[in-house]
N, C-alpha and C positions, 0 to 999 in steps of 0.2 A: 382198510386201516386196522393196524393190530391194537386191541385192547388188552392191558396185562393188568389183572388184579386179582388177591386175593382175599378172601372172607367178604364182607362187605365193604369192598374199594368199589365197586360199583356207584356206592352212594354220591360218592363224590361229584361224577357225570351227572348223576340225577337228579339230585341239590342245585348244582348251578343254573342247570337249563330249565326245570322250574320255578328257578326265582327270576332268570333271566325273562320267561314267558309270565309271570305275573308283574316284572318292572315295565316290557312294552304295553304290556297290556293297561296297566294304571297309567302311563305317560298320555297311553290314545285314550284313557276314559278323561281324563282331565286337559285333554288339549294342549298338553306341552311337547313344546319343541326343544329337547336337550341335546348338546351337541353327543358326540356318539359316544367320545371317552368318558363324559358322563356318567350316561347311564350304563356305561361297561363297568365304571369305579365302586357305583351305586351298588348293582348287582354282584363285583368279587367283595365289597365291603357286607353285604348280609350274607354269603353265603357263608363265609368265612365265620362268622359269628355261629353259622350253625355247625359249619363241621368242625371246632374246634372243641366242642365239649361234647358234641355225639362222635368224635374219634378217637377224646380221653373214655368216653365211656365202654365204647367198645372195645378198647386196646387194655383197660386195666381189667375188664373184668373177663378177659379171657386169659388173663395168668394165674399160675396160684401162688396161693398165699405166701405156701413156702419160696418159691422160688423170689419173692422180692425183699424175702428176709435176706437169702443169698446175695443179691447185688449191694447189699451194703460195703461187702469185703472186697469189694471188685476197683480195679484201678479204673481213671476214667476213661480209656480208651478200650477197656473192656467192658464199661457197662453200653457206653455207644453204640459196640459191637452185639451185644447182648439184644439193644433195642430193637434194631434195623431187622437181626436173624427172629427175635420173637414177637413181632408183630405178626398177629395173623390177618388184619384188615387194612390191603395196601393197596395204591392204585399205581400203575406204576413205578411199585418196589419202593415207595415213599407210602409210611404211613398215614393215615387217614387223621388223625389231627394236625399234623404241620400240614398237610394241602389248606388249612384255615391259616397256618401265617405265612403261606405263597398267596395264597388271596388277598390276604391283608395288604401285603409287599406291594401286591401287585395294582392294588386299588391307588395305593400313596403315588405309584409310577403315574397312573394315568391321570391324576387329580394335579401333577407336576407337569405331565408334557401337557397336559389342557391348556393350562395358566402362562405357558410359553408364547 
């Protein structure tokens, strides 16, 4: 399996599967039985929490100052363009705070097919 990331995109793998290992882990210390989309909802809904402000944190504090004076004069299909080329912490070419609102997304998905 190919892994593509850059700066620290990594975190994003690392984050989920240790929250994923401490959500089995608290189900078996307290004896519940959740069905699976559950605790999959459970686990993209915190991790998400965490990589959305440690991937604003990383992504703005690796610009400089000047260059976000500059994106004020930018149309908005150039500053989009601008986001995607100057992030330097991506995981698969997707920056490191929106993988917190595919998690998010992702959590309401499975909280939806559960209740089906």
């Amino acid at each position: 399996m190919i892994i593509i990331s850059r700066g620290w995109g990594l975190v994003v793998p690392i984050i989920v599967v240790i929250i994923t290992f401490a959500v089995t882990t608290c189900m078996k210390f307290f004896d519940q039985n959740l069905p699976t989309l559950q605790w999959l909802s459970i686990t993209c809904m915190i991790s998400s929490v965490i990589l959305w402000p440690l991937g604003r944190y990383l992504n703005t504090h690796s610009r400089k100052k000047s260059e976000e004076l500059d994106i004020l004069n930018l149309s908005l299909d150039e500053r989009i363009e601008r986001i995607f080329e100057e992030s330097k912490n991506t995981f698969y070419f997707i920056p490191v705070e929106y993988w917190g609102i595919i998690l998010i997304v992702l959590s309401l998905v499975f909280q939806i097919v559960q209740t089906e």
